[in-house]
N, C-alpha and C positions, 0 to 999 in steps of 0.2 A: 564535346558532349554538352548540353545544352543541362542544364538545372533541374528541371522536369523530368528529363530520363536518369538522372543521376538520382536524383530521390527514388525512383520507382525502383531503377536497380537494387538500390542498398533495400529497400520494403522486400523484394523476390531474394535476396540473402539471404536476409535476416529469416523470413519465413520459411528455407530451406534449412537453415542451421536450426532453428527450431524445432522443424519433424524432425530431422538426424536425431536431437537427442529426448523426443518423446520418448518414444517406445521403452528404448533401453532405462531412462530417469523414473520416468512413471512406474516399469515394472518393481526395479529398484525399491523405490519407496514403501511401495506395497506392500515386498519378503520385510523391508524394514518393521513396519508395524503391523507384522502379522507373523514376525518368529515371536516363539520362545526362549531364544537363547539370548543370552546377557555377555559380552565383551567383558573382558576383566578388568579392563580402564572403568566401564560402567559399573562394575561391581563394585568398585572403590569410589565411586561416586556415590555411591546408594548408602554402601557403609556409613561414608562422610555426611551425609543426610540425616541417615536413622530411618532410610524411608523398604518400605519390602516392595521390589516389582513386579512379583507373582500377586499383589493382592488388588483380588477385580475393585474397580468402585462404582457406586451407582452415581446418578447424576449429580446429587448435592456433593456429595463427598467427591467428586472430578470438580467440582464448581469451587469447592474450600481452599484445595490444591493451586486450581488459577488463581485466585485472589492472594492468598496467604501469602504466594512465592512475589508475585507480583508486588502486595505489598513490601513487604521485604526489600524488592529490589528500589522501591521510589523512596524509601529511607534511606538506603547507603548511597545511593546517587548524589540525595540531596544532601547527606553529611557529607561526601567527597568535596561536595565543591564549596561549601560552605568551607569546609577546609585547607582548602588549595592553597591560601597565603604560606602555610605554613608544611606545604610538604614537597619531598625532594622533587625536583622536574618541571617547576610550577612555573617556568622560564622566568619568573618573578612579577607572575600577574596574583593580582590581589583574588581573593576570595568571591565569589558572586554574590550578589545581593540577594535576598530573602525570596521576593517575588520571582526574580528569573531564576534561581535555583530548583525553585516549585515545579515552575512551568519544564524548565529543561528536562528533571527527572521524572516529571509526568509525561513528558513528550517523548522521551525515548525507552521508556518501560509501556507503553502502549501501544510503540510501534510507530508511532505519528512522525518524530524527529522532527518537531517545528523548531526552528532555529532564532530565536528574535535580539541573537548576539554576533559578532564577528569572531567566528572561531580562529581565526589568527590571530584574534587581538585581548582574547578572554580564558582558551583553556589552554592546561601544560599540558604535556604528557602524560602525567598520571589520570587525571580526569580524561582526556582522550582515550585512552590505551583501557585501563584497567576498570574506566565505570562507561563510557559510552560504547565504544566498541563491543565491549561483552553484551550490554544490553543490546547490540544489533544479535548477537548469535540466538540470544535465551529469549526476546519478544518473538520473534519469527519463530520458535521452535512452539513457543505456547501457542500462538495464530495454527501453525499444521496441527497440534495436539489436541483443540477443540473442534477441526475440520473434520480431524479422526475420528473422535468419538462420535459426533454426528452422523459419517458413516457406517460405524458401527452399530449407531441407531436403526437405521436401514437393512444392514445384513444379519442379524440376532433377530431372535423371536422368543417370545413366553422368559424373558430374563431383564433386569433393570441396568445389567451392568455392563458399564463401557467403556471399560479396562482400566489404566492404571495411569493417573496424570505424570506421575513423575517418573515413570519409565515411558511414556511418549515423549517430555521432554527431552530428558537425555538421549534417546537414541537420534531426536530429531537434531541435536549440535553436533553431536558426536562421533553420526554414521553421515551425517546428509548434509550440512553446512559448514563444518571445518572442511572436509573432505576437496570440497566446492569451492570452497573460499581460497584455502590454499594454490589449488590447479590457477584459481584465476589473479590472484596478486602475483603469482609468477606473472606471467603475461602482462601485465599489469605495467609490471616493474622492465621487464625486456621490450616491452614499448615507449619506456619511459617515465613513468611514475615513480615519483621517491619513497623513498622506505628508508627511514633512516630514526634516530634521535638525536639528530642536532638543534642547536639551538637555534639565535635569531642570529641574522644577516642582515648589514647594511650594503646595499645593493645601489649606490647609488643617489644624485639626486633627482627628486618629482618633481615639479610645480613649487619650484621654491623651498621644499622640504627634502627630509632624507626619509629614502623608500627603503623601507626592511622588509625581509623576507622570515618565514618558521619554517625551519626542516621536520620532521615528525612522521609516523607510522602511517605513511597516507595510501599507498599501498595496498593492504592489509584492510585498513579499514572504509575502503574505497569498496573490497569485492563484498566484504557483507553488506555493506551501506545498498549494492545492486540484489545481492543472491537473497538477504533476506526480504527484500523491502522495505528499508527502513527510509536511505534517502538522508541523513546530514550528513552535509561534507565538513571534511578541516578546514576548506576555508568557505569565505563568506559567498566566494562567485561560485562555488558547489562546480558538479560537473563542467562548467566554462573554463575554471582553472585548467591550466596547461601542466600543473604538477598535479592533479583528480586526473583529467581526459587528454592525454595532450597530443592523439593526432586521429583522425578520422575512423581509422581504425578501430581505437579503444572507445570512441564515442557507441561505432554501432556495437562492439565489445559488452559495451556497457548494457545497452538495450536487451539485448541477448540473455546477459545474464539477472535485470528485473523478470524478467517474461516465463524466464526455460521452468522455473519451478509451478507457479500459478495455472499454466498451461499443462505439464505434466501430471498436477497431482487429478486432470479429471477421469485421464487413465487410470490411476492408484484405486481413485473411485471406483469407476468401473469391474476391475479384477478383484476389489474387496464384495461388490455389493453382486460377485458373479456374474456380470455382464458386458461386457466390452463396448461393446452399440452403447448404453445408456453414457458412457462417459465419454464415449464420440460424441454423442449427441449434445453435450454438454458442451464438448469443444467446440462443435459447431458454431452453438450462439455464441459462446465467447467470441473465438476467432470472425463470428459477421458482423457485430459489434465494432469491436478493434479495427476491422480493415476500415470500414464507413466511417468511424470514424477520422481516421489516418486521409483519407480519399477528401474528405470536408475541410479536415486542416490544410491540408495540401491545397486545395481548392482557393480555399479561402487565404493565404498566405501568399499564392503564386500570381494571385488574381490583382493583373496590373492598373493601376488608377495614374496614369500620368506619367511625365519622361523617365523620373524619379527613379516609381518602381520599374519600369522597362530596363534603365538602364545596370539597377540592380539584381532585376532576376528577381525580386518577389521583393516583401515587408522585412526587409534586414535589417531596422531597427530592433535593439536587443539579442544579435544574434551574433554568432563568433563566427567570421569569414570563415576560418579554417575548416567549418562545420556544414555551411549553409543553410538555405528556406530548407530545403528536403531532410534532411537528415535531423535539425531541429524541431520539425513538426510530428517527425515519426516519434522522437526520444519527448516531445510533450503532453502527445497522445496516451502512450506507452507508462506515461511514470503518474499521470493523472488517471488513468483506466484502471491503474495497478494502486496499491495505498505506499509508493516508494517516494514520492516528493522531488527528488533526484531532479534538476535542471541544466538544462546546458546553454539555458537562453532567459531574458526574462518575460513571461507570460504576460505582464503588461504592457509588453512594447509591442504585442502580439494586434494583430488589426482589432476591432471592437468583436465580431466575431469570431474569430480565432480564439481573442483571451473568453468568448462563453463557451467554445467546443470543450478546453481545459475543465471549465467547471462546470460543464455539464457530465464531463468523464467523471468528475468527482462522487456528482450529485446523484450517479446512476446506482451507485454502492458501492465501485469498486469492482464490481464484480466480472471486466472482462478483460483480463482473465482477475484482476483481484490482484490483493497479496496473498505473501503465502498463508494459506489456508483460510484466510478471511476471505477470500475470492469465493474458494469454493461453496463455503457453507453458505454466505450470500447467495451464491448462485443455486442454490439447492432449495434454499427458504422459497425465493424466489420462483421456481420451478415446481412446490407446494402449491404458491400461489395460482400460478397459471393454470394445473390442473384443478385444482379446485372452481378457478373460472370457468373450463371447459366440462365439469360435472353441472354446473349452474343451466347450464347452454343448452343440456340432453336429459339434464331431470335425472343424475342419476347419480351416488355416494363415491364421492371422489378417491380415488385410489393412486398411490406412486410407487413402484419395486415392492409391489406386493404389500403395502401399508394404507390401511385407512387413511383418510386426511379426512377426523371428526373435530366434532366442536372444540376441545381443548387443542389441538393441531394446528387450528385454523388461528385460534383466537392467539398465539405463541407467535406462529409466521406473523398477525398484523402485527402484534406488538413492534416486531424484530424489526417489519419496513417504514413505522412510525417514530421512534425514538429520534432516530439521526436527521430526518424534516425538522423533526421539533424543538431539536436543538441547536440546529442551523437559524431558524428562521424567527426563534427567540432570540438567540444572543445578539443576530444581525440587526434586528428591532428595537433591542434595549437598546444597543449604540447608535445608532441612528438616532433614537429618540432622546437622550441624553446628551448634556451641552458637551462635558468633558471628551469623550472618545473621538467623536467630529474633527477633535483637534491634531488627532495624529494622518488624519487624510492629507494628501500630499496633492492630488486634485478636488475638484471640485464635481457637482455635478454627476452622469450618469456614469462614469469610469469610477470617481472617488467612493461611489456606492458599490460597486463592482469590489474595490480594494476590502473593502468590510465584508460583503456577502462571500469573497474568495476566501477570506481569514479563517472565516467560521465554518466554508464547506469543507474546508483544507483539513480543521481541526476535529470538527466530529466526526470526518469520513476516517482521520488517523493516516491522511496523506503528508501533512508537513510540508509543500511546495506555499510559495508565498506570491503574490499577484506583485511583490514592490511595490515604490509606492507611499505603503501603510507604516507609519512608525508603531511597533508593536511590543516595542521595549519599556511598558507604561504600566501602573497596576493595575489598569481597569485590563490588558490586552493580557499581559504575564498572567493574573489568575482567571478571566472567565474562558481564555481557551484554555489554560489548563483542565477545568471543568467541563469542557466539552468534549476533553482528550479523553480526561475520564471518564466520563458517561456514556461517552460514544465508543468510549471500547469495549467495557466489563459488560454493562445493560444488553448490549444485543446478544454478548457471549453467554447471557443467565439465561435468557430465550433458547438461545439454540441447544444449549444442555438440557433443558428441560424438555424441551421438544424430542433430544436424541433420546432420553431416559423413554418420555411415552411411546416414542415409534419402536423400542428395542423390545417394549413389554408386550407388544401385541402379540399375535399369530398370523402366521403370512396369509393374505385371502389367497386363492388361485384366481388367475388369470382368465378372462370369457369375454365370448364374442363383442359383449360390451364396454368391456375396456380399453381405455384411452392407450394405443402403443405409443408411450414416452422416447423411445429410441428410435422414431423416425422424422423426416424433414417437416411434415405437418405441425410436429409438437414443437421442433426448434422455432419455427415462426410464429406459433403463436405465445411461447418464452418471450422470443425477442420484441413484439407487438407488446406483451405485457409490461413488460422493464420499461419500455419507452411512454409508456402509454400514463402506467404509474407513474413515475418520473416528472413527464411534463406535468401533468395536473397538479403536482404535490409543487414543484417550483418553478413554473413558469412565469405566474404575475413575478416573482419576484427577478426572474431572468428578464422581464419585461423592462423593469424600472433598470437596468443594468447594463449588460452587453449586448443585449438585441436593442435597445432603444441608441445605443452607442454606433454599433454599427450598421442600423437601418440610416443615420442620421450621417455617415462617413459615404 
């Protein structure tokens, strides 16, 4: 079997195990935040809060809840590891330094997981187990939590309120990501993945030196690192590691499980916002997105230039045999499309064009299919957007699921598609234009500008994958992406809450001969015309100076 049909095969799996578990996840999710009823685990959750899950909130008071908790969480992150010298399981690594402690606990309280340290060489156990991991279960649960309210913005009429942050939270760890996570660190672990808390191991010698190994919860923290999309691994080669991925299997395992939620919640949509067809529809653009995607990296990876590559099978620089061109190209597609980071190869070893498909998946929003729940509400803004174009086009007052899209609507969605350009394409500027950050480029030239523009799309998009490369362990890289973690997570979220507040207080228009039907193939294409169309124009010069002038010149 030839390389080519071997990636194609694993692409018709993977997309087979993903309808399987549409219908039944997606329904799922939907009874989840649309009971009434409270688990008793959750009731002693709430107690332990102080919080009431019967009580509705309107959009500020859902916005308080995100930020408050959130804050919250980037303080004891950041005192965890600050403290680490001194607490038990610390393998006997020192305390983190001020700047990467910042950055770390911004990075995993927003979802992002940029990694700019060697996690075998920096956290114990405790900081893994007890403050990183949990942050993968409770960031992903907030990302569904504000997807929610959004659509509940959509299905409510003549009311401000979009239920209750801290009962979407917990139900979303507690019914939908443990659950998940669980089912998959089995599998995980019976493929071979460790799960353990042992210490270090000398393993031998390397190049002159002795090579140690870290045992730890890797397991465990592997299935939410996929299910939520978060994306840092325990160690530094992330999904490559043989103890993260270690046979072909759990590689497309993996994929499977960034994908299965992003993809399900458009059904959730759908059954929430009473329509079925609208959240197909939704899938659609996702799913033509993502495959074209995937089709381009494939393309562009397998596409032979000299004995080299013939003899190899495609650009296998950066890539783990065990894995191959195909299966590497779907899982970079996949974790750049998604906000998961998660790699099983490195993106810069990737042809000049390859490494821009990755951050062109970045630069799109995320949105196909997205993380959990930042996929969706992305793709929703986005789908605002579009109709609003197509009201321009016929002269006539934009409408979506029965909601106006007026001036305050309008002016909410640009906000939301502006922010993350402008914080990409600022920070990428400052360093570029400043003598210090220049300094941590490892090339030169139109790649080494690639390493910087990748840092920054990586970091406000809330991806975390890293182009290599880029020394990022520096103050200038530890706080302004942390700052971009920041901004690029909360700022779009203050948009979309305010947007779900106004669409919930309307009155539903009815439906007439002049309105745009959003649930059919006409409207996905011009979604997907739109994202792309938006897209280039906002970062094209700058993909210009980068990986297209890279690999026009290969």
């Amino acid at each position: 079997m030839g390389p080519v049909l071997a990636g194609v095969l694993q692409l018709l799996a993977l997309i087979g195990a993903l309808a399987l578990a549409y219908i039944p996840l997606g329904t799922y999710m939907a009874r989840v935040y649309s009971s009434d009823k409270h688990w008793r685990v959750e009731k002693w959750i709430y107690k332990g809060i102080g919080a009431n899950p019967d009580t509705e909130m309107r959009w500020p008071a859902y916005l308080r809840g995100v930020l408050a908790f959130s804050a919250v969480g980037v303080l004891f992150l950041y005192a965890l590891q600050r403290l680490q010298g001194v607490l038990p399981g610390s393998l006997g690594f020192a305390s983190i330094d001020p700047d990467q402690a910042f950055n770390t606990a911004v990075s995993f309280v927003t979802n992002t997981n940029w990694q700019s340290y060697y996690g075998e060489q920096a956290m114990g156990h405790v900081v893994q187990t007890a403050g990183l991991a949990v942050q993968n279960f409770v960031s992903a649960a907030v990302g569904i939590a504000v997807a929610v309210a959004l659509v509940r913005g959509f299905a409510r009429s003549r009311t401000g309120e979009l239920g209750n942050f801290w009962s979407d939270l917990v139900r979303g760890v507690v019914r939908i990501l443990v659950p998940l996570s669980v089912v998959a660190a089995i599998v995980l672990v019976a493929c071979g993945a460790i799960q353990n808390f042992s210490g270090i191991h000398e393993v031998g010698q390397f190049m002159g030196g002795q090579q140690q190994w870290n045992g730890g919860a890797v397991a465990s923290q592997e299935a939410i690192k996929e299910i939520g999309t978060n994306g840092g691994g325990y160690f530094n080669a992330n999904s490559a590691h043989p103890f993260e991925n270690p046979t072909p299997f759990t590689n497309l395992f993996e994929i499977f499980l960034l994908l299965v939620i992003p993809f399900a919640l458009t059904r959730t949509f759908g059954i929430m916002v009473g329509s079925i067809k609208q959240g197909y529809a939704i899938l659609a653009t996702m799913g033509t997105i993502w495959v074209g995607f995937i089709a381009l990296m494939m393309w562009t990876e397998f596409a032979h230039h000299g004995t080299a590559f013939e003899i190899a099978g495609g650009a296998m620089e950066g890539k783990e045999t065990r894995i191959g061109v195909g299966a590497s190209s779907i899982f970079a597609v996949s974790t750049t499309l998604t906000s998961t980071g998660a790699v099983d190869s490195f993106h810069s070893s990737f042809t000049g064009l390859g490494g821009g498909i990755t951050m062109l998946g970045m630069q799109l929003g995320e949105i196909a299919p997205g993380g959990t729940g930042s996929g969706l509400y992305g793709m929703l803004i986005m789908a605002i957007i579009a109709v609003f174009i197509a009201g321009l086009m016929v002269g006539r007052t934009p409408e979506y699921l029965g909601k106006k899209i007026g001036t305050r609507e309008i002016k909410l969605a640009a906000c939301y598609i502006l922010i993350t350009p402008a914080l990409v394409l600022i920070f990428t500027a400052a360093a570029m234009a400043l003598p210090t950050p220049g300094n941590s480029m490892t090339n030169s030239g139109a790649h080494g500008f690639s390493e910087i523009l990748y840092a920054y799309s990586s970091a406000a998009n809330n991806n975390g994958s890293a182009f290599a490369g880029l020394n990022a362990d520096t103050q200038w890289f530890n706080s302004t992406l942390g700052l971009a973690m920041l901004l690029g997570r909360f700022l779009p979220m203050v948009f979309v809450l305010a947007l779900a507040g106004s669409l919930a207080e309307q009155k539903p228009v009815p439906a007439t001969a002049g309105t745009l039907r959003t649930e059919k193939p006409l409207f996905t294409g011009l979604l997907v015309g739109a994202i792309l169309i938006i897209t280039g124009l906002t970062y094209f010069p700058a993909l210009g100076l980068g990986p297209l002038a890279e690999g026009l010149a290969s």
